[in-house]
N, C-alpha and C positions, 0 to 999 in steps of 0.2 A: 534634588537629591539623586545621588546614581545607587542608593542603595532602596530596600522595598519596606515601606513604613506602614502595617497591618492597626487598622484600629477597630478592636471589640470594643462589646458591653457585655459584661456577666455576670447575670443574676446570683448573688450569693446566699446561699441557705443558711450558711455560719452567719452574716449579719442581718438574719431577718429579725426583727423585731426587737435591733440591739438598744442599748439603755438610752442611748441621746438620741434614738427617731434618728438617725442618718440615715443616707439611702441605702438599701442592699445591691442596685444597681450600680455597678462600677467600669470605668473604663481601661482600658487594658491593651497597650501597644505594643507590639510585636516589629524587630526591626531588624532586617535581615541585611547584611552590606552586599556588595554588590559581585565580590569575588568568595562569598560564602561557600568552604570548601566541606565543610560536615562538621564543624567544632564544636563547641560545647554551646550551652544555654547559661545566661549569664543575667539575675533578677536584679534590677536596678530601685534602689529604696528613698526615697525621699528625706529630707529634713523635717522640724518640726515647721507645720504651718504649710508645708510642700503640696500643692494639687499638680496633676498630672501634666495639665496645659498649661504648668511653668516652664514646660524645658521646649518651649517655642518662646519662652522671652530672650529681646536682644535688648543686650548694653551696646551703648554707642560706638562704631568700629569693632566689633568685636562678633565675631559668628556665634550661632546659638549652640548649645549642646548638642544638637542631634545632626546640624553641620558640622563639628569635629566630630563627632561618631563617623560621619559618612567617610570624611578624607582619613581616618583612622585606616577604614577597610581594616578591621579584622576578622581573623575568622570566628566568627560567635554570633549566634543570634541573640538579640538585648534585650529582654523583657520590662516593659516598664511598669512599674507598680502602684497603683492606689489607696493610698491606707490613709488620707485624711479623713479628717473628724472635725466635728463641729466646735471644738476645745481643743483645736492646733494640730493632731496628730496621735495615734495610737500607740505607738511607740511600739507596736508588732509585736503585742502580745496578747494573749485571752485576759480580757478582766472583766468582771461581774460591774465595772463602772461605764466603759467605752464599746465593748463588744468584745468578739472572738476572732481578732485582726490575725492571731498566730494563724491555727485553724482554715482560716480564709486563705491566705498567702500558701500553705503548707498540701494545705487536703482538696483547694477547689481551683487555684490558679496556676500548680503546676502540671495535674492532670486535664485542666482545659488545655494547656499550651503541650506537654507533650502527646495530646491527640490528634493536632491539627499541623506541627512541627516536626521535623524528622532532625536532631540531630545526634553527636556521639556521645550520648548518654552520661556524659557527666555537666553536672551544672556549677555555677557561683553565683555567690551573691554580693552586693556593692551596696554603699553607699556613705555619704556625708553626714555629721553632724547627728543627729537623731536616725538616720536612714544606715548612717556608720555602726551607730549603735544597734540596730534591729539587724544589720547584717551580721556581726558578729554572734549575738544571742539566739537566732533565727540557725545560724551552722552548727551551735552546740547541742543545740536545743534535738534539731533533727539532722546530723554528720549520714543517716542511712539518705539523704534526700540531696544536699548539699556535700561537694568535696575541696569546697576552697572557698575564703570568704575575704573583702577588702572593706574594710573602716578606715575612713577617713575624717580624723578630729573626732571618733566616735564617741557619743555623751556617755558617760562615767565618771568614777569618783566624786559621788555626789556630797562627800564631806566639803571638798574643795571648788565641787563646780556648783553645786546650785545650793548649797544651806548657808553661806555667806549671803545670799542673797533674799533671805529670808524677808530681813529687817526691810528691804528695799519697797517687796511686794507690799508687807504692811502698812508701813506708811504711805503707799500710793492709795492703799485701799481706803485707810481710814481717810485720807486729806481731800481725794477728789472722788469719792465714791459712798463715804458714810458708814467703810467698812461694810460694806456689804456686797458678796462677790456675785449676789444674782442681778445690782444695779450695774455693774462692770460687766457683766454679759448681754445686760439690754443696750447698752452703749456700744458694745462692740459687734452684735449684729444690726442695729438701726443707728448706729453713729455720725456724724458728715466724714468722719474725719478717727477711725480704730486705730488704736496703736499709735497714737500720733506720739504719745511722751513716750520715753523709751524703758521708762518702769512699768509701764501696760503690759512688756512683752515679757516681763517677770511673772508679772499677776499669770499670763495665760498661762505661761510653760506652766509653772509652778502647778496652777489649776489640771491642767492638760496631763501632767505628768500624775498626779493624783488622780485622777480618772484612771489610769492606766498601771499605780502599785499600788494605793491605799484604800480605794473603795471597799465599801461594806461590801457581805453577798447579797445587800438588798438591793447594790445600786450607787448605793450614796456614794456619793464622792465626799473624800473628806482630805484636807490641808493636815500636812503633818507637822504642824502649828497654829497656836493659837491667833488668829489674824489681830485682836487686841494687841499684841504684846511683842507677837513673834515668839515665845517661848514654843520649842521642840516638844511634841510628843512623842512619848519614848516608843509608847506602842507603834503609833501609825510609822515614825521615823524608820522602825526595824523593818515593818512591811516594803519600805523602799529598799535598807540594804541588802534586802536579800534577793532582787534586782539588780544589783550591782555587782559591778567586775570582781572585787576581793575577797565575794561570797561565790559568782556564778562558778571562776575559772577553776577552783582545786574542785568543785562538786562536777565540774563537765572536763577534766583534765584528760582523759583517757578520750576522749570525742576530739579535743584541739588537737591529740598527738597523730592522729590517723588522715587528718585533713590534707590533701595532698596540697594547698597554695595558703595562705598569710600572707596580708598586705598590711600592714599597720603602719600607720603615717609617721616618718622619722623625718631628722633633718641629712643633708644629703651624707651618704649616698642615699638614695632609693630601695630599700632591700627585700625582699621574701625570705621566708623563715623555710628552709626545706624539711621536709618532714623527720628526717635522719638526724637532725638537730632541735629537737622541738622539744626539750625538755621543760616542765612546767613545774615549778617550784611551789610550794604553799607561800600565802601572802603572809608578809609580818604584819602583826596584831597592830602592832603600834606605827601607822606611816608617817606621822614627824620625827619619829627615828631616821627615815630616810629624807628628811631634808637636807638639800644641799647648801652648798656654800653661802653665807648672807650676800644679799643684794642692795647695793648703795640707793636708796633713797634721794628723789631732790624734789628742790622744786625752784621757780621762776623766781630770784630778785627781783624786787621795784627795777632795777638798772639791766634787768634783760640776762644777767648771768645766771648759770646755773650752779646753785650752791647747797652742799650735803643736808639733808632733814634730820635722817635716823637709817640707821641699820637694822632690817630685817627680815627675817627667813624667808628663801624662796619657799614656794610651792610643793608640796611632799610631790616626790617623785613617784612615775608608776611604781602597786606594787613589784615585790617577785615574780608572782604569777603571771607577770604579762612581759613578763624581760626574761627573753629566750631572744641573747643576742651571741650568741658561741656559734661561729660558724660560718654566721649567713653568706647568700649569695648575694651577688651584688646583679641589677637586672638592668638593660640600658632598652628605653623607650622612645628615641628618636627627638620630634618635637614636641612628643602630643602631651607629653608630662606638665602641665599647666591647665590654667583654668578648674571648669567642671571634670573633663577629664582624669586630673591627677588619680585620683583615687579607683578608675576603672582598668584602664591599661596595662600594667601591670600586673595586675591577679590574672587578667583576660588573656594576656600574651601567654603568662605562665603555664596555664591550665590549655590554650592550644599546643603551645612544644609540647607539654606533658601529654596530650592525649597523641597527637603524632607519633610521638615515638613509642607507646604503650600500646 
């Protein structure tokens, strides 16, 4: 690597003695390129299941993460983040089930890095999938700490993305487990072979995600269904909504508008939302209101043709709230817009013009 790749450990006092016994000891990479001109600080967030010494894994022909960081060279230094959990991932927040992952990230990891780091005093944060999702909530959450943030496929709309999948978990649970989700945790830390079916990885989210909106203040983690049945509970269910986008963004609307970078992952172009245009709508109550046009159904004939099933509704569309599409800028990133990458370049690029010129 021609850039300088810093690896701590730091003791964290927000997770000492948090509920699942994880470590308070975490590690913590620091990544500086190699033509680092004074740019911003930029926290990189994991997916769910994510540990740190994944982003030295290679796919075959294919460079690792922190090799296209390196030929990137931008100006930024890239903090790499720690927030796994014993139950997949914290989802980078305080809860009385997982720990005090916000806290940790917020009050102990950015004053470790800006004591030992000099840069131009503004930062962002990144990341995919569950890590998309913690960068987004993480910028509204504290916009005094953070002034630009990039989600990519960031988890949300949990009517549409994980409560369909309810019925999934349960039946894994009862059929190879007895319904019982502490036997699916003995399996999956002493296992040959964790996660091998691909409804395992419902169980954990689902588990993992409850850990981190539904838990008691004692601890408990609790399924915001009944694992018999799958039937919703309405109480634990609302302790999740109000984690979620359609609730957080008109309550943090005045935080999204001040952010000076938005990366939210569209299809091409590539866009940032500029601040001057960043108006935030309330979400409609009702989001199969905003379903779009039906979607033609098929499936496989014996004879290999593909022939119509049924007609039905796509996917509600994001709220309101999060379509702030009047305006945008359009942003061009050369080659580096694929892979891992996609979802970091662009907020990064932004947020250096923007401190240049400012």
């Amino acid at each position: 690597m021609s850039g300088a790749l810093d690896e701590h450990v730091i003791t964290s006092e927000a997770l000492r003695d948090n509920p699942l016994g994880d470590p308070r000891e975490r590690p913590l990479w620091v990544y500086t390129p190699p033509s680092y001109a004074g740019g911003p600080a930029v926290y990189v967030l994991q997916g769910f299941t994510g540990q740190l010494d994944m982003w030295r894994n290679r796919a075959a022909f294919r460079p690792t993460f922190l090799e296209l960081l390196d030929r990137a060279d931008i100006d930024a230094r890239v903090v790499f983040v720690d927030a796994w959990t014993s139950v997949g991932g914290s989802q980078f927040v305080d809860s009385a089930g997982s720990g005090r992952y916000h806290t940790y990230l917020c009050d102990e990891l950015l004053p470790f890095v800006d004591e030992r780091y000099e840069t131009n005093g503004l930062r962002g944060v990144a990341g995919k999938s569950s890590g998309g999702y913690g960068a987004a909530i993480t910028a509204m959450l504290r916009p005094d700490l953070f002034q630009g943030f990039a989600s990519h496929a960031g988890g949300g709309l949990f009517e549409v993305s994980i409560r369909p999948f309810f019925r999934l978990a349960a039946r894994r649970l009862r059929d190879a487990y007895g319904g019982s989700i502490d036997r699916f945790l003995d399996e999956l830390r002493t296992g040959p072979a964790p996660l091998a079916h691909p409804d395992d990885l419902h169980v954990l989210l689902q588990w993992g995600f409850s850990a981190a909106y539904s838990a008691d203040a004692n601890g408990t983690i609790r399924l915001p269904y009944d694992p018999t049945t799958a039937e919703v509970i309405s109480e634990l269910w609302e302790r999740w909504l109000d984690w979620d986008f359609p609730r957080l963004v008109p309550r943090h609307a005045d935080a999204l508008r001040e952010l000076r970078a938005i990366l939210r992952r569209r299809r091409h172009p590539r866009r940032v939302v500029p601040r001057s245009h960043r108006g935030v709508a309330p979400p409609r109550a009702d989001l199969a209101s905003r379903a779009g046009p039906a979607r033609r159904a098929v499936r496989r004939h014996a004879s290999g043709d593909r022939v119509p099933v049924s007609d039905r509704p796509a996917l509600p569309r994001r709220p309101a709230a999060l379509d702030v599409e009047a305006d945008v800028q359009d942003v061009t990133v050369l080659n580096l817009i694929r892979l891992a990458l996609e979802p970091l370049c662009p907020a990064l690029r932004r947020l250096c013009v923007r401190s240049r010129v400012e």
